[in-house]
LUMSE-364405 format. One line per 5 residues: number of its first residue (from 1); their letters; for each residue z, y negated, x of C-alpha. Coordinates in pm, whole numbers. Each point is the difference from the previous one (the first is absolute). Last residue first. Layout:
<sites>
NUM) a) Z:Y:X ~ ... .
</sites>
This chain:
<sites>
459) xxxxx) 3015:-4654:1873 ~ -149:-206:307 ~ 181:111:345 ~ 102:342:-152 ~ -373:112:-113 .
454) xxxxx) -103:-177:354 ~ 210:254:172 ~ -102:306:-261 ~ -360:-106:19 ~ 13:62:396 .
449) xxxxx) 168:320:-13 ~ -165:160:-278 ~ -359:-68:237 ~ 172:77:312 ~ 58:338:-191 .
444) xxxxx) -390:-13:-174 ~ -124:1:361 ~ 194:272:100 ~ -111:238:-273 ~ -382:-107:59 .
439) xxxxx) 50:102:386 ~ 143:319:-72 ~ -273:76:-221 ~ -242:-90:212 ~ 169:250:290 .
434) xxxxx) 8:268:-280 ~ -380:-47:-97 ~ -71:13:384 ~ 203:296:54 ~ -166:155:-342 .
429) xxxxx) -389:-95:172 ~ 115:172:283 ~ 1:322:-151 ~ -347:1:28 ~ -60:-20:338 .
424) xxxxx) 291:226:72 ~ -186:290:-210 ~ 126:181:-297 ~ -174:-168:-222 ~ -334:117:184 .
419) xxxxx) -283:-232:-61 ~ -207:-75:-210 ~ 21:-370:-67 ~ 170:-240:-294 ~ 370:25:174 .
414) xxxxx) -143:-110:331 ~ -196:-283:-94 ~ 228:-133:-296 ~ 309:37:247 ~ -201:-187:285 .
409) xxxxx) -106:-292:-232 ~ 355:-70:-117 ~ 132:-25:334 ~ -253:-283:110 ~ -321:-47:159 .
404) xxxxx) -157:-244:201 ~ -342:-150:106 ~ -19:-317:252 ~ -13:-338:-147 ~ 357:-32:-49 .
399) xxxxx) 39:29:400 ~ 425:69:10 ~ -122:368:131 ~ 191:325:-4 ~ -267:289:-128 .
394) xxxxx) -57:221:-249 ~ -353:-7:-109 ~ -96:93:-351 ~ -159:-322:-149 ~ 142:-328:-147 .
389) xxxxx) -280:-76:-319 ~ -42:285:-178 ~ 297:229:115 ~ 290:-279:19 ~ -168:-138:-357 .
384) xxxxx) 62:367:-98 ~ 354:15:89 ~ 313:-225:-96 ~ 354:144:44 ~ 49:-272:295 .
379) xxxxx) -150:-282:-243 ~ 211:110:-305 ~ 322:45:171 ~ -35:-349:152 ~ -70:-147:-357 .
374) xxxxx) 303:166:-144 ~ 217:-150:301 ~ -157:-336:-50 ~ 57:26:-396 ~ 357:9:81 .
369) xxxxx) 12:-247:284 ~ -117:-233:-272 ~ 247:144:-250 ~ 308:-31:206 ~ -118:-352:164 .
364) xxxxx) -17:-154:-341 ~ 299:-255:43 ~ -110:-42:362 ~ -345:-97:-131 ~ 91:-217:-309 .
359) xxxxx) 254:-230:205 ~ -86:-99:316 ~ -360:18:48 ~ -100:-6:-381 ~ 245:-301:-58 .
354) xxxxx) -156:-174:328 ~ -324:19:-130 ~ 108:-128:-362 ~ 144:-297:156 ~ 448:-4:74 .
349) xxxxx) 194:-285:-111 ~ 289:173:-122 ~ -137:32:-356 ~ -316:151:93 ~ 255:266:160 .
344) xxxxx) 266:22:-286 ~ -360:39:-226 ~ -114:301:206 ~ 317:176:38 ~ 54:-65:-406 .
339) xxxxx) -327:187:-73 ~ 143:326:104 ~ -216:176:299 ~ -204:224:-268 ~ -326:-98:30 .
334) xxxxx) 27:2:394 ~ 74:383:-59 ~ -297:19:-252 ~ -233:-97:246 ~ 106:91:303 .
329) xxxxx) -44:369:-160 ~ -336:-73:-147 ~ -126:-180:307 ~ 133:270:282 ~ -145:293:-199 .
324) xxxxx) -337:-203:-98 ~ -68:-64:321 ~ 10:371:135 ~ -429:5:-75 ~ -56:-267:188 .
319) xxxxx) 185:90:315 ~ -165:391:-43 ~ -324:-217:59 ~ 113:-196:286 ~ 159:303:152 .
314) xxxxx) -294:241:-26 ~ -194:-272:144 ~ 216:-141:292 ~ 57:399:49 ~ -407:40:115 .
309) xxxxx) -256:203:-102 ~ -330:-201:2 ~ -22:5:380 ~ -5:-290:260 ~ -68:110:350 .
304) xxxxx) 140:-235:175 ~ 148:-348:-188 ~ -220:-260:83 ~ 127:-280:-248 ~ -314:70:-198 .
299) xxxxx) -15:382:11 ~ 369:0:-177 ~ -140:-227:-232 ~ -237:266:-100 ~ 183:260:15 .
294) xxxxx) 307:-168:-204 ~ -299:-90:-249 ~ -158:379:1 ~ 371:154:-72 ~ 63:-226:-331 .
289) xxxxx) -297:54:-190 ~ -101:366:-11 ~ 270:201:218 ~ 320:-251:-168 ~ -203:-45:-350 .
284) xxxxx) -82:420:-40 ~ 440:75:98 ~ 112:-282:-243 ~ -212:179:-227 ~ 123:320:151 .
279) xxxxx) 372:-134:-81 ~ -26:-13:-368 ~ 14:-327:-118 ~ 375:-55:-244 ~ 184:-242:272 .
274) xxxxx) -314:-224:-9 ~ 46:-50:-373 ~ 335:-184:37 ~ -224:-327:180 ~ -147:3:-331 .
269) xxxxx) 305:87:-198 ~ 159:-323:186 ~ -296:-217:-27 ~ -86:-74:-385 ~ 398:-85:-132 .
264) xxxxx) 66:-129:331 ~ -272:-249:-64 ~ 74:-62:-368 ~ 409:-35:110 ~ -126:-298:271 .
259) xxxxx) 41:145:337 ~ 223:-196:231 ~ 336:167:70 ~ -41:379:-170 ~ -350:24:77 .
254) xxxxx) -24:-196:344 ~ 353:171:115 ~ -206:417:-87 ~ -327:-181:157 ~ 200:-42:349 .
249) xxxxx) 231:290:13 ~ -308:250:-42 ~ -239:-167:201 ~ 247:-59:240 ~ 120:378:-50 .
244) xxxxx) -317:190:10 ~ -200:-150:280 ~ 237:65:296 ~ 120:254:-181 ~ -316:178:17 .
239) xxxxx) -21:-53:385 ~ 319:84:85 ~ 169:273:-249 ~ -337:223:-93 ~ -240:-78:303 .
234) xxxxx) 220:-38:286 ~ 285:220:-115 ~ -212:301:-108 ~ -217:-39:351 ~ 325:11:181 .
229) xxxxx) 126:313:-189 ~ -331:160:32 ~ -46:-100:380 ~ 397:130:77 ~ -119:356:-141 .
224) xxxxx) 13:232:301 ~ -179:334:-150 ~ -225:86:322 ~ 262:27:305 ~ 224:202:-274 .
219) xxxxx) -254:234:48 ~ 89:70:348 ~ 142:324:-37 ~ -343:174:-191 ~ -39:55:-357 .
214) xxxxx) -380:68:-46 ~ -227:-253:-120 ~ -103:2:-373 ~ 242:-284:-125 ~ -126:-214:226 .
209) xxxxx) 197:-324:63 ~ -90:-262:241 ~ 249:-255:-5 ~ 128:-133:373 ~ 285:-253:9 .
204) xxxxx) 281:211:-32 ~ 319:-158:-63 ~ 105:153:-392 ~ -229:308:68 ~ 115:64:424 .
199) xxxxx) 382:-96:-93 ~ -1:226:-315 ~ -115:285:200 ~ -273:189:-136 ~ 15:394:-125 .
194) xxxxx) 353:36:-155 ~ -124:-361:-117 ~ -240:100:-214 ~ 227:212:-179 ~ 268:-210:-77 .
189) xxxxx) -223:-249:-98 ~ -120:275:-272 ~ 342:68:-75 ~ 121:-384:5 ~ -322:-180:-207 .
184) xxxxx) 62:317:-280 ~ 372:-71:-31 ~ -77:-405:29 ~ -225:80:-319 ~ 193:224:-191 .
179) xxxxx) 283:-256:42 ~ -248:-312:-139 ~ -69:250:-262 ~ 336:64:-127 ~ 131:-348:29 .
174) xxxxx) -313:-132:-206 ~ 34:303:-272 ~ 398:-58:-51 ~ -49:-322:-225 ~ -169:235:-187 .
169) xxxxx) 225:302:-18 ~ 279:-298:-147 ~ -277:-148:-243 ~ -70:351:-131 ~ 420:43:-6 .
164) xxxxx) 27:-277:-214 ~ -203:53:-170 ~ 138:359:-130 ~ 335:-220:9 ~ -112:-210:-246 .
159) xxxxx) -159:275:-238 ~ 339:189:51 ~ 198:-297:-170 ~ -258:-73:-261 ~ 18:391:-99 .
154) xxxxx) 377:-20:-78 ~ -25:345:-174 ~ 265:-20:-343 ~ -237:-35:-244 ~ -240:297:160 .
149) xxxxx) -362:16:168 ~ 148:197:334 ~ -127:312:-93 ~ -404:-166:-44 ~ 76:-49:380 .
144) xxxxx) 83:303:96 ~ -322:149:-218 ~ -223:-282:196 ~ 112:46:328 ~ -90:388:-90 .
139) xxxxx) -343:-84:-137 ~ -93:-265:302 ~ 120:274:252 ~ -216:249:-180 ~ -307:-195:-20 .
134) xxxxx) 38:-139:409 ~ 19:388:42 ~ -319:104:-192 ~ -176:-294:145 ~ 34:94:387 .
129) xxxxx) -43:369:-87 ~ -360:-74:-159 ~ -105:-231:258 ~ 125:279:237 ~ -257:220:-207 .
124) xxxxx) -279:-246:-12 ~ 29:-46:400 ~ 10:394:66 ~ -267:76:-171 ~ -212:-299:144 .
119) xxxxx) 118:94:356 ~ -144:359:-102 ~ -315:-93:-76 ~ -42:-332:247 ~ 101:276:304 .
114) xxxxx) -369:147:50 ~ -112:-393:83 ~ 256:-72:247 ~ -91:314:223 ~ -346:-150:-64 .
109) xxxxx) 36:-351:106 ~ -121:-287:-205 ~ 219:68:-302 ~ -24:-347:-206 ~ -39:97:-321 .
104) xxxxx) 158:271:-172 ~ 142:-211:-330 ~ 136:-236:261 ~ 375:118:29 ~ -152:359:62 .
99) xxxxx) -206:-241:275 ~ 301:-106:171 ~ 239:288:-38 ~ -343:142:232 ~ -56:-279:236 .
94) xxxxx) 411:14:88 ~ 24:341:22 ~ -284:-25:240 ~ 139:-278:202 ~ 339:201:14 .
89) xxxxx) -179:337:159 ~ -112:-257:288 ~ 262:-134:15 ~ 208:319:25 ~ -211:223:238 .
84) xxxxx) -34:342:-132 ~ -292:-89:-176 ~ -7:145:-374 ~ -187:314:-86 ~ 272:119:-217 .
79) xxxxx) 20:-275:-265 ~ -193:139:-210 ~ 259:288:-59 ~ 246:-268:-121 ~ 345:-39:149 .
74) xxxxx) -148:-346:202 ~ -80:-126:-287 ~ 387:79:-171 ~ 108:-186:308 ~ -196:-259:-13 .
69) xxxxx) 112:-64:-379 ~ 306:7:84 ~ 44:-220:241 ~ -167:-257:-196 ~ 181:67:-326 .
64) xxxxx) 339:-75:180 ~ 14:-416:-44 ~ -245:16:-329 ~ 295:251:-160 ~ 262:-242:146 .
59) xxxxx) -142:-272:-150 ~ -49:139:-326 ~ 326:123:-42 ~ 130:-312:78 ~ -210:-98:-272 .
54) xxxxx) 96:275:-257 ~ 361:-50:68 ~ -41:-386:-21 ~ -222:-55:-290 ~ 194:252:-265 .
49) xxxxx) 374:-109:67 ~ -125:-351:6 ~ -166:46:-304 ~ 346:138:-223 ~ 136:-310:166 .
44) xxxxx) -232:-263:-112 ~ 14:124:-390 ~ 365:39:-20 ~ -14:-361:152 ~ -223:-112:-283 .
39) xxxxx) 199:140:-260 ~ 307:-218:55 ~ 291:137:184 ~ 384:80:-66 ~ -137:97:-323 .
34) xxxxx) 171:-74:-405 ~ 155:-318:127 ~ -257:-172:-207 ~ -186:210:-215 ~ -166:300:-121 .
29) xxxxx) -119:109:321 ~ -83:370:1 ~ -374:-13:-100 ~ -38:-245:180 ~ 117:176:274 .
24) xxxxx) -251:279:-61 ~ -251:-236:-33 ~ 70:-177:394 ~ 20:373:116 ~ -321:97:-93 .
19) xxxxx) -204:-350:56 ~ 146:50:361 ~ -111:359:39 ~ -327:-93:-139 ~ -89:-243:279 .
14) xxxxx) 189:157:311 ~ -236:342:-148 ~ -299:-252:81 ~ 89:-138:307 ~ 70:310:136 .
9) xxxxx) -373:126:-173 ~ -169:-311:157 ~ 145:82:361 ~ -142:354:-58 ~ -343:-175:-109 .
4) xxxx) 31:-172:319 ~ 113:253:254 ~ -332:184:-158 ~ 69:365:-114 .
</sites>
């Protein structure tokens, strides 16, 4: 069965379990004081107890029907003439599921091709198992439920806590991920670096990864990743905030100083709508537009050797497209600076200049630095205008002319290729993810610890 006509029939049986129990406590209410809860919330919680077992159900049925399914392939007498070798075997598996999935299109390879039968088979009846048991945990949350539609059941007070609870596990989702994450950065670091020394990756200054070379001693010699972390810092927290946060600061004072309300009215979603491009577009005008001007006037001053992949480019561009992070943020921090500071400062003798200097900045300090933080995080995390318009090579060079590459770039590259997971060359892309994240932790510290002091100062 499709995941969406099975999500249909949960929402469904939620549906008429809800109209059940709401009529059967009509039928029981015959007046005030007569129920500890209205109808409504007999209703809500006889569908609560039929849309979360048979979701949960759900998930965990989607969560384990992969494995199983291979599994129960692999059992099958076509299966048999398999390769030995477990990618390759996979990549079959893989073709095949995906062309049962198809209607039986899409087998190129033979071995793939005489498994569509049998992986259809075995997809219809798993679809079959999936929707039998989110039916019968929807029919017995439903039967407990219907139990429960009495006078005397305080079904307002369980409703509450039922959300309660939901928004409890969700508030829990964000911690729980960011820990699956640094769990998954740590082993994988873990095992790159039982193969590199930390000392020759974080100092190294020679990045030439192959992830189809053999493991020899001196590979360490060939993973040193000081040009990516230089090359990050140079494009994504120099150059591009360099751009970003006058432009930023400066049009986020003129709108909520100068601007007339029609013209801040017209120009603030405007300048908004920058923050919403997708990043290849940024990406097309940094290689098509942006790269052939810094080449050009990079020829005109006499620059060597000028190229059209440079990191004045890729930060110029990624500059423009962070603006809107440090404006809006700026912006609605300078908003709110109380308008008594601003008057007690006109009042004292003060112009508007030296209000905005003195006064309205320092006041708003916690949100500027705020939306500088967020606007850093953005620019080192950034990477397709880094692969369209800064290059590939790693190296240490203060020349914005010259091509660069960043952290970002490298984990896309090596992540996206074919080889080995299990190879250093590979793994490093997790010790550079790790190191970034590191770096993006400490920065949002100094961050709390800056807008705390001024928070103090100004509150």
């Amino acid at each position: 069965m499709h995941p969406a006509i099975t999500f249909v029939m949960i929402l469904a049986l939620g549906g008429v379990s809800w109209w059940t129990a709401r009529t059967r406590a009509q039928a029981l209410y015959t007046g005030r004081g007569s129920m500890k809860a209205m109808p409504n919330y007999h209703g809500w919680h006889m569908a609560l107890w039929v849309l979360l077992p048979a979701l949960l159900g759900w998930a965990v049925w989607n969560g384990a029907a992969p494995g199983l399914i291979r599994s129960a392939l692999l059992a099958d007498p076509a299966a048999s003439a398999l390769p030995v070798m477990d990618m390759e075997r996979d990549a079959i598996l893989n073709e095949a599921l995906g062309a049962a999935r198809n209607g039986g299109m899409g087998a190129f390879k033979p071995e793939a091709a005489a498994l569509v039968p049998a992986a259809q088979a075995i997809l219809s009846r798993f679809d079959l198992m999936g929707a039998a048991l989110v039916f019968v945990l929807a029919i017995a949350g439903a039967a407990f439920g219907f139990t429960r539609v009495r006078a005397d059941f305080p079904a307002r007070t369980r409703v509450e806590r039922g959300i309660l609870a939901l928004l409890l596990a969700a508030s829990f989702v964000a911690i729980l991920t960011t820990i699956g994450i640094i769990l998954s950065l740590v082993f994988e670091a873990g095992l790159f670096f039982s193969f590199v020394s930390p000392i020759d990756f974080l100092f190294g200054t020679n990045w030439s990864p192959d992830p189809f070379a053999p493991i020899t001693p001196d590979l360490g010699e060939k993973l040193g990743a000081l040009p990516l972390f230089w090359g990050t810092l140079f494009i994504g927290a120099i150059i591009a905030m360099i751009v970003a946060v006058p432009l930023g600061l400066m049009s986020a004072i003129y709108l909520t100083q100068y601007a007339s309300a029609r013209f801040r009215r017209w120009v603030k979603p405007i300048l908004e709508i920058l923050a919403g491009v997708p990043t290849v577009v940024y990406g097309y005008f940094a290689a098509l537009t942006v790269a052939p001007m810094i080449r050009d006037f990079a020829a005109m001053i006499g620059v060597p050797n000028p190229t059209t992949e440079s990191a004045l480019a890729a930060g110029l561009v990624m500059g423009i497209m962070i603006v809107p992070f440090v404006s809006s943020m700026a912006d609605d921090a300078i908003a709110a600076v109380p308008q008594a500071m601003r008057d007690g400062s006109l009042a004292m003798g003060a112009t508007k200049s030296e209000t905005i200097k003195k006064v309205l900045i320092p006041a708003a300090l916690p949100g500027i630095v705020a939306g500088v933080m967020l606007a850093i995080s953005r620019a080192i995390g950034e990477t397709m205008i880094v692969f369209m318009a800064a290059g590939a090579a790693a190296r240490l060079s203060a020349n914005p002319f010259e091509s660069m590459t960043t952290v970002t770039y490298q984990i896309a590259r090596l992540l996206t290729g074919d080889g080995d997971f299990s190879h250093p060359s590979t793994l490093s892309a997790f010790a550079l993810g790790l190191v970034l994240f590191i770096v993006t932790l400490a920065l949002n510290i100094v961050a709390l610890r800056v807008v705390k002091k001024y928070r103090e100062a100004y509150d």
